[in-house]
Backbone bond lengths (Angstrom), bond angles and torsions (degrees), N, CA, C in turn:
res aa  C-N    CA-C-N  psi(-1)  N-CA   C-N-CA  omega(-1)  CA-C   N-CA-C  phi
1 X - - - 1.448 - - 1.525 111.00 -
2 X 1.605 122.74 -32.69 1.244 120.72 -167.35 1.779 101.94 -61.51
3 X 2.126 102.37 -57.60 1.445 87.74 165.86 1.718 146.26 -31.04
4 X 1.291 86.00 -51.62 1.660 103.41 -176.16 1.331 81.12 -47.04
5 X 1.537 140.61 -79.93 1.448 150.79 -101.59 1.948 81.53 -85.86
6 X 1.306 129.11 -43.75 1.279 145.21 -119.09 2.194 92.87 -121.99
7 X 1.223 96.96 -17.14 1.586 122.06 166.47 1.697 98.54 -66.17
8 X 1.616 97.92 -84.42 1.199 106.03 -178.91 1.148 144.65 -60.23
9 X 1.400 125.44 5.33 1.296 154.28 -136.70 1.843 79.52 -121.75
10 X 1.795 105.65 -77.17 1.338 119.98 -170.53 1.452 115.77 -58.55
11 X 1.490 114.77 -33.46 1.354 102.42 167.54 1.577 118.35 -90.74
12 X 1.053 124.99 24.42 1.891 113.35 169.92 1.586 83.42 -112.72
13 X 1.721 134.09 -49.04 1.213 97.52 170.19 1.482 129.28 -62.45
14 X 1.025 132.75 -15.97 1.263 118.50 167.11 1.580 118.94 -54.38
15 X 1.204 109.68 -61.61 1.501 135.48 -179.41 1.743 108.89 -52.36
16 X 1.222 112.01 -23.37 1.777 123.06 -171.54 1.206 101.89 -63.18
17 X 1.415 119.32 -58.63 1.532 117.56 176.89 1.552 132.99 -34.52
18 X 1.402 101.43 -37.05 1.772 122.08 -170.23 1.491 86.38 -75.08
19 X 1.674 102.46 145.75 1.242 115.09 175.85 1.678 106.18 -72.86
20 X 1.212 122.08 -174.48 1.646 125.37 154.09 1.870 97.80 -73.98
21 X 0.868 141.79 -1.59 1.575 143.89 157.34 1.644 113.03 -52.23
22 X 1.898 113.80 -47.06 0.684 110.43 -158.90 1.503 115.62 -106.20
23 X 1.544 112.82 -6.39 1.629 131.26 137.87 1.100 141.39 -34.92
24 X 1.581 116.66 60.48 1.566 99.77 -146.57 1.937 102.14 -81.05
25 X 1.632 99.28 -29.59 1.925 87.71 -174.30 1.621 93.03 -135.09
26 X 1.215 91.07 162.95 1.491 124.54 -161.12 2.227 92.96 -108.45
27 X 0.536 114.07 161.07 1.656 124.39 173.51 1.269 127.00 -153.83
28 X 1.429 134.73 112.02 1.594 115.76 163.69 1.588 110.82 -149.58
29 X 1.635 114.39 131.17 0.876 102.01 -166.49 1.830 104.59 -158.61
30 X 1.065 123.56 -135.79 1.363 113.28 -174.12 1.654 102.59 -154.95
31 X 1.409 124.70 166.43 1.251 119.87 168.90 1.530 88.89 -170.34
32 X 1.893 91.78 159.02 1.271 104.29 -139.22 2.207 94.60 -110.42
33 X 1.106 113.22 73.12 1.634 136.68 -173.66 1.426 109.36 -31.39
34 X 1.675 98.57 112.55 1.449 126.84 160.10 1.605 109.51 81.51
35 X 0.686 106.91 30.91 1.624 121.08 -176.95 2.137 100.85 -55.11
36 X 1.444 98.53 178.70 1.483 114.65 -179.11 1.431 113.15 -95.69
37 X 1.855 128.63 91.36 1.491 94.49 166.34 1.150 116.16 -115.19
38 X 1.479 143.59 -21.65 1.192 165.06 176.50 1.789 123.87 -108.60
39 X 1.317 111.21 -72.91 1.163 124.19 -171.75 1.592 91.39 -120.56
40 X 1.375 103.86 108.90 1.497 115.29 165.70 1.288 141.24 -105.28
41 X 1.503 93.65 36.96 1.763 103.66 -171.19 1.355 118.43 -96.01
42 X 1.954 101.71 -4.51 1.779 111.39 -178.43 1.578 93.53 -110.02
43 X 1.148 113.49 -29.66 1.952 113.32 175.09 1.723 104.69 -14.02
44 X 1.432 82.06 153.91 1.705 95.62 165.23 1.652 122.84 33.20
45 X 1.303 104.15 24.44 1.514 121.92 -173.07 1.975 98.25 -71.26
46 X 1.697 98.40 -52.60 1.495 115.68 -155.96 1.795 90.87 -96.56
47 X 1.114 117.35 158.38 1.445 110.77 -169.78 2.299 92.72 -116.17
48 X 1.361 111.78 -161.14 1.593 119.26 160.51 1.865 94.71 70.00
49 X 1.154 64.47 155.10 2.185 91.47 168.05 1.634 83.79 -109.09
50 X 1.577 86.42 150.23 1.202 117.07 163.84 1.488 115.83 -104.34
51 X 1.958 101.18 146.49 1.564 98.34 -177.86 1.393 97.38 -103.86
52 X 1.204 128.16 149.50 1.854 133.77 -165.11 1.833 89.27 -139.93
53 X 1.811 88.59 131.25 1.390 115.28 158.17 1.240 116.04 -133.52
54 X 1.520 113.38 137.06 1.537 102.69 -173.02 2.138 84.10 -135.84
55 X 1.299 107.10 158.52 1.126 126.65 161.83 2.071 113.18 -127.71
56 X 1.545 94.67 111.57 1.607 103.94 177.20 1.194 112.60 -112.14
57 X 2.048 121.28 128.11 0.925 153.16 -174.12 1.350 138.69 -93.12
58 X 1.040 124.27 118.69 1.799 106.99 -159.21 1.460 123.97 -54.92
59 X 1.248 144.24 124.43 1.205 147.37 -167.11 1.501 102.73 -41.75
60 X 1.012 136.44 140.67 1.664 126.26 130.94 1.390 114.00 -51.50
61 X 1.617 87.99 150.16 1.928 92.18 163.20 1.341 125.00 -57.60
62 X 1.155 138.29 -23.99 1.247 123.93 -148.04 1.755 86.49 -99.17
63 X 1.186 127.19 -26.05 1.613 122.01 152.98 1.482 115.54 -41.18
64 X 1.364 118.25 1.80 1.493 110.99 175.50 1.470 109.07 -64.20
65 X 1.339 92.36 -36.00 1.868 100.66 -170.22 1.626 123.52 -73.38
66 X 1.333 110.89 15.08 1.375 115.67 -177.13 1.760 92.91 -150.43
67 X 1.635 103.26 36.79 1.981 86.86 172.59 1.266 109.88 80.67
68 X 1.613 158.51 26.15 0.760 169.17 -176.11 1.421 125.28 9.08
69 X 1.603 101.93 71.67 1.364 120.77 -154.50 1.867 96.50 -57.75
70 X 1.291 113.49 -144.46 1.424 128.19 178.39 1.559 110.45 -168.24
71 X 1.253 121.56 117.52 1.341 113.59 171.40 1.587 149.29 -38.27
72 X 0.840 150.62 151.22 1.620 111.05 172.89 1.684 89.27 -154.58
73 X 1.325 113.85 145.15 1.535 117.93 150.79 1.867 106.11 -112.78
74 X 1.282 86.86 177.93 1.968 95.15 -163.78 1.599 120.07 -177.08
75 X 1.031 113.68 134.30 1.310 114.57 -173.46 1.739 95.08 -121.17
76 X 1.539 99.05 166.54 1.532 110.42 159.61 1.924 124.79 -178.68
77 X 1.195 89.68 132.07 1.652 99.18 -141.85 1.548 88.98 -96.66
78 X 1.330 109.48 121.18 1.933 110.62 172.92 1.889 104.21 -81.40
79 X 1.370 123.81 123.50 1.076 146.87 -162.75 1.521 110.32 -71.92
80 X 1.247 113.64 -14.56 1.595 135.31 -150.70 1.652 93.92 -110.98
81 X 1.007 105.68 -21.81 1.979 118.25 -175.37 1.644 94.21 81.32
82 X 1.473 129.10 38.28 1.853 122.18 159.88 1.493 89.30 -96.99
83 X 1.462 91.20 -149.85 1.166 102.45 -157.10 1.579 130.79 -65.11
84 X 1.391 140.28 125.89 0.974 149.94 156.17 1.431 127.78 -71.17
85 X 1.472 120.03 157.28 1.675 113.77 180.00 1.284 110.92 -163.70
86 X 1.184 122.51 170.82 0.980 119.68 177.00 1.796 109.79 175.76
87 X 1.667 91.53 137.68 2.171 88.71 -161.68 1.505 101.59 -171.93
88 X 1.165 130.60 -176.77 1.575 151.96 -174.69 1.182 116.55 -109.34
89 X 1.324 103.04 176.38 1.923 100.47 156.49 1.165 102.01 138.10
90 X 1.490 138.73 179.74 1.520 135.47 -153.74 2.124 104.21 -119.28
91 X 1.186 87.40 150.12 1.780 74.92 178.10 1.589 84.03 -141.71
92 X 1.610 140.30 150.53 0.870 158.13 100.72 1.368 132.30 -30.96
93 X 1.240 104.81 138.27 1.839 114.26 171.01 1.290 114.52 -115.54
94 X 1.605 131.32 131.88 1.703 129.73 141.24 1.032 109.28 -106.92
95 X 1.423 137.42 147.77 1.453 146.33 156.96 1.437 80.81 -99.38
96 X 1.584 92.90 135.16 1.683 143.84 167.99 1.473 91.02 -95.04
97 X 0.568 135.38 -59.20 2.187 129.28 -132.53 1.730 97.27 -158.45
98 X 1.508 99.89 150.55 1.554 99.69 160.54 0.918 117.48 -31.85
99 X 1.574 153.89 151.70 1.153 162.27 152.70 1.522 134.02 72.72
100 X 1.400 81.65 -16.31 2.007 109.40 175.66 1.161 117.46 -98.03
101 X 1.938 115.12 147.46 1.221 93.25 170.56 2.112 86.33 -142.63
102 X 1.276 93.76 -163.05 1.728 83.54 164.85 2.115 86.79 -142.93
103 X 1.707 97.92 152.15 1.382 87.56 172.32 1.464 117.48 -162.07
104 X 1.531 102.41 101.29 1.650 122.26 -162.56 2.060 91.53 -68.51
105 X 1.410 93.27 138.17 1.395 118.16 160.88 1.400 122.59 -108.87
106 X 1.381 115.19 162.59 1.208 116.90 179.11 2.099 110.92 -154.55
107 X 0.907 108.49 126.04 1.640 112.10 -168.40 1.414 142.43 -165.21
108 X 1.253 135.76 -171.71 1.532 126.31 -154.93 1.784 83.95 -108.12
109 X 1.109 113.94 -168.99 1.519 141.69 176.09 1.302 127.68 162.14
110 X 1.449 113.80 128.83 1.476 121.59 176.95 1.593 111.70 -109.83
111 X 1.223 136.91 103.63 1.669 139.15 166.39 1.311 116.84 -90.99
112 X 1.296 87.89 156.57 2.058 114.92 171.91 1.530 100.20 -88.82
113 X 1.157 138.04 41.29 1.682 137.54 163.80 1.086 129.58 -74.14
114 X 1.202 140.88 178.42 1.707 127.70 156.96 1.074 96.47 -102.56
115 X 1.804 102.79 147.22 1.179 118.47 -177.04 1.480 109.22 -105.94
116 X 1.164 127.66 2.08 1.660 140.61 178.68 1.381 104.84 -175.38
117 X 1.145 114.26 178.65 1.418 137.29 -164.54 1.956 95.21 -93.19
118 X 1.672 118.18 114.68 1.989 95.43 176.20 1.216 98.58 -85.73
119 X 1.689 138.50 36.34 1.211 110.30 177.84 1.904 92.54 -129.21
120 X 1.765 116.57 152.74 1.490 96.93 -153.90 1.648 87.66 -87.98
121 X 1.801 93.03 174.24 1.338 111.99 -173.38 1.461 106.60 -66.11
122 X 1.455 111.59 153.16 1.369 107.33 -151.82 1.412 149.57 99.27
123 X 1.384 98.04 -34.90 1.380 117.86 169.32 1.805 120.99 -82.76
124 X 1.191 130.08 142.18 0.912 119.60 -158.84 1.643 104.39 -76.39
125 X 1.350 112.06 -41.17 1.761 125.81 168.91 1.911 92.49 -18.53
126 X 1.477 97.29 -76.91 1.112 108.22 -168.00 1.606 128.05 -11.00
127 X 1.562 94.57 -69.18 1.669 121.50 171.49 1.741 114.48 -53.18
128 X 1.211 99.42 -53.97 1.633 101.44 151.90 1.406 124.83 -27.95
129 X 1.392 113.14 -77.49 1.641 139.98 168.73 1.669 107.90 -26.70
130 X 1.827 98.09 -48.71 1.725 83.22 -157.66 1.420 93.28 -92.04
131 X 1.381 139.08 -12.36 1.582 142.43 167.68 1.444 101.32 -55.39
132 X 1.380 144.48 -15.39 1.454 141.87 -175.61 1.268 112.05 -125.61
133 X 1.511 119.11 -15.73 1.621 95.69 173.07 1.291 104.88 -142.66
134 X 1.237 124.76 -172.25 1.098 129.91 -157.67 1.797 102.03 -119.18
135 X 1.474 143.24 137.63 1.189 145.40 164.06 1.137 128.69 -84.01
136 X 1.455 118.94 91.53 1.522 114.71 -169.64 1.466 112.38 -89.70
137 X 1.373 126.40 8.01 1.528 110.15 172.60 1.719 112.73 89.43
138 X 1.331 102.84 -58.31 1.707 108.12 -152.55 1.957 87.16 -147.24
139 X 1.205 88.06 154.64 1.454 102.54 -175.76 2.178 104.91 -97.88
140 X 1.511 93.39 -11.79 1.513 111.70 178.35 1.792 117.48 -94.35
141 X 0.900 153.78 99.19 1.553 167.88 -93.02 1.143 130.64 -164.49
142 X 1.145 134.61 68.56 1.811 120.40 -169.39 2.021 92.38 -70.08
143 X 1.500 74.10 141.19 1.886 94.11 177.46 1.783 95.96 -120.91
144 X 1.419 105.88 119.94 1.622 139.22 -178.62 1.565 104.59 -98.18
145 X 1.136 124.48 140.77 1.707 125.49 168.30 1.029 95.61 -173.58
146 X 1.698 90.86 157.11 1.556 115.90 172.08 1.767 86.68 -141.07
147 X 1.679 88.54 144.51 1.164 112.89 172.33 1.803 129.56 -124.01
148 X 1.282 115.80 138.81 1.727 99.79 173.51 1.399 98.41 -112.51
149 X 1.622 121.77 108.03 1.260 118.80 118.60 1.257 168.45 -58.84
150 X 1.733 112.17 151.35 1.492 110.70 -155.10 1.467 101.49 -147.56
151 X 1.282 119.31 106.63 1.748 134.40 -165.68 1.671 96.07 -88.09
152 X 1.461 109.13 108.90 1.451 106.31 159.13 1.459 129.35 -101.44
153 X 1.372 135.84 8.46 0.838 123.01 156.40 2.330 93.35 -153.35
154 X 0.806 138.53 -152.69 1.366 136.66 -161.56 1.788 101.81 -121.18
155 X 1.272 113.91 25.36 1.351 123.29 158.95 1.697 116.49 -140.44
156 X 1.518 105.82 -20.19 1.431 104.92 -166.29 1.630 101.28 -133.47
157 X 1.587 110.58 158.01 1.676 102.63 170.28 1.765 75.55 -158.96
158 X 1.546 104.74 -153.72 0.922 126.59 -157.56 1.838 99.78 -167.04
159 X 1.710 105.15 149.77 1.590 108.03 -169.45 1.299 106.21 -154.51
160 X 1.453 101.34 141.66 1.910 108.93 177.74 1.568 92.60 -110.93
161 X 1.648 101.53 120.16 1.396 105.67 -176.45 1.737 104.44 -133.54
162 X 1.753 102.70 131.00 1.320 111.82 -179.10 1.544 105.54 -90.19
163 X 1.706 127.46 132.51 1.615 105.44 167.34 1.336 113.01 -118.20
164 X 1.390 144.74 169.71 1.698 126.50 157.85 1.597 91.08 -140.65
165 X 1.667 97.98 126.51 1.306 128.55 165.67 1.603 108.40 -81.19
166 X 1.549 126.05 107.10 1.705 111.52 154.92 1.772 91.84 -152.22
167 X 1.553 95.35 148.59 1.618 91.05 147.81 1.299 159.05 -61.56
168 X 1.307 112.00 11.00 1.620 122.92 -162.92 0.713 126.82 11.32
169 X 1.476 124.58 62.53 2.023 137.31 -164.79 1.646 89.74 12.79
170 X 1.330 118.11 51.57 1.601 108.79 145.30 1.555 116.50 -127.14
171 X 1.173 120.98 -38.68 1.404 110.49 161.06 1.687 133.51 -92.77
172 X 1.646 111.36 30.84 0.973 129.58 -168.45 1.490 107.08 167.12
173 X 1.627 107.17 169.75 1.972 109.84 176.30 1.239 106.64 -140.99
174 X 1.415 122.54 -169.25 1.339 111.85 -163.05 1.329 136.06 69.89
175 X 1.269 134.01 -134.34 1.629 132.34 -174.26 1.687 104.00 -71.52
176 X 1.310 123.02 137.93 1.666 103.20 -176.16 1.947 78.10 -139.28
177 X 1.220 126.70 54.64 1.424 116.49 -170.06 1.815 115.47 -59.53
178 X 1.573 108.48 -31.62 1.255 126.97 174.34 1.748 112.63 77.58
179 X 1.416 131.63 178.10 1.484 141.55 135.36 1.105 100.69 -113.84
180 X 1.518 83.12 153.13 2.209 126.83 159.78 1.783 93.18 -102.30
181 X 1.532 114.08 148.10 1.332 132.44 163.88 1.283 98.16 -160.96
182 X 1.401 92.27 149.44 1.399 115.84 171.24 1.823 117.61 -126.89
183 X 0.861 98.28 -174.17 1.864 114.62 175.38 1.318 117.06 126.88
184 X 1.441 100.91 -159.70 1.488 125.26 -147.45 1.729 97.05 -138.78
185 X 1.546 100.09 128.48 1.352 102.91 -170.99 1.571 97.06 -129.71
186 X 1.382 132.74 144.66 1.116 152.71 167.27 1.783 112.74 -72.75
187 X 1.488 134.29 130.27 1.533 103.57 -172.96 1.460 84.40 -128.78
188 X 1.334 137.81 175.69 1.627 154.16 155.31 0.932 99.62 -122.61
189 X 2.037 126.14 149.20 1.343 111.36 157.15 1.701 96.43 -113.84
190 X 1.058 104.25 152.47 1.433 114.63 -170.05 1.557 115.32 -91.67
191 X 1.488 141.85 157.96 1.294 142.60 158.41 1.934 89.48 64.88
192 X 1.471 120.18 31.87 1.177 96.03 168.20 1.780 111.94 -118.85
């Protein structure tokens, strides 16, 4: 938790400097924690919806050269008291169609999860332990998403966004069990 606390701390000072100029959207929304999309043998481990805030920042130029991602910081608090997180990282936009767009992310994350079982193998606690939570390996997390956006009026839309939190034995080894989430996020754009 201290991390988490010490995450968020470092990214609003980071972010403090930028005017409200450089704020372009506001985000808040919910998603529905640890769900089934692929491998469903860690599903439904963690219980609660999660509440999600993200603040997105106008790219710099020199992001031209990789697609002109956009910054974003973001938090999101599991309601159930599992896992919490909170981290950065760049997401891109294309509009497909009037009003649509789709927009893959890519980013860091630090959680309050268990990272193993504290009771040893063997023990019955144990088996207990891993029936309720999930083993993420590393307390460090790349967070992946894709999103579909939908602009309803020229400040506000609304978005169904999939994310998956794991370490990919790269920012950590051992257990890498990961989450799936889903939902629906509310967006504003600001100074427009």
């Amino acid at each position: 938790m201290k991390r988490l606390i010490a995450l968020a701390l470092g990214t609003t000072a980071l972010a403090a400097p930028a005017s409200a100029q450089f704020v372009e959207e506001a985000r808040l929304g919910v998603m529905q924690h640890n769900i089934c999309v692929i491998d469903c043998k860690n599903a439904d481990k963690e219980d609660g919806p999660n509440v999600q805030a993200e603040l997105v920042f106008a790219g710099p130029d020199i992001f031209r050269y990789i697609a002109s991602p956009r910054p974003y910081v973001m938090g999101s608090l599991n309601t159930a008291g599992d896992t919490s997180f909170g981290g950065f990282g760049l997401l891109w936009n294309w509009d497909f169609a009037t009003k649509w767009s789709l927009e893959p992310s890519l980013g860091y994350v630090i959680h309050d999860g268990a990272l193993e079982s504290p009771f040893p193998q063997g023990d019955p606690r144990s088996d207990a332990f891993a029936q309720e939570n999930i083993y993420f390996g590393s307390k460090d997390l790349f967070r992946t998403g894709l999103a579909l956006n939908r602009d309803f009026g020229p400040n506000w839309g609304m978005q169904v966004l999939y994310e998956h939190l794991s370490h990919g034995q790269i920012l950590g080894n051992g257990r890498n069990q990961g989450v799936d989430s889903v939902g629906v996020r509310a967006y504003w754009r600001l100074g427009q």
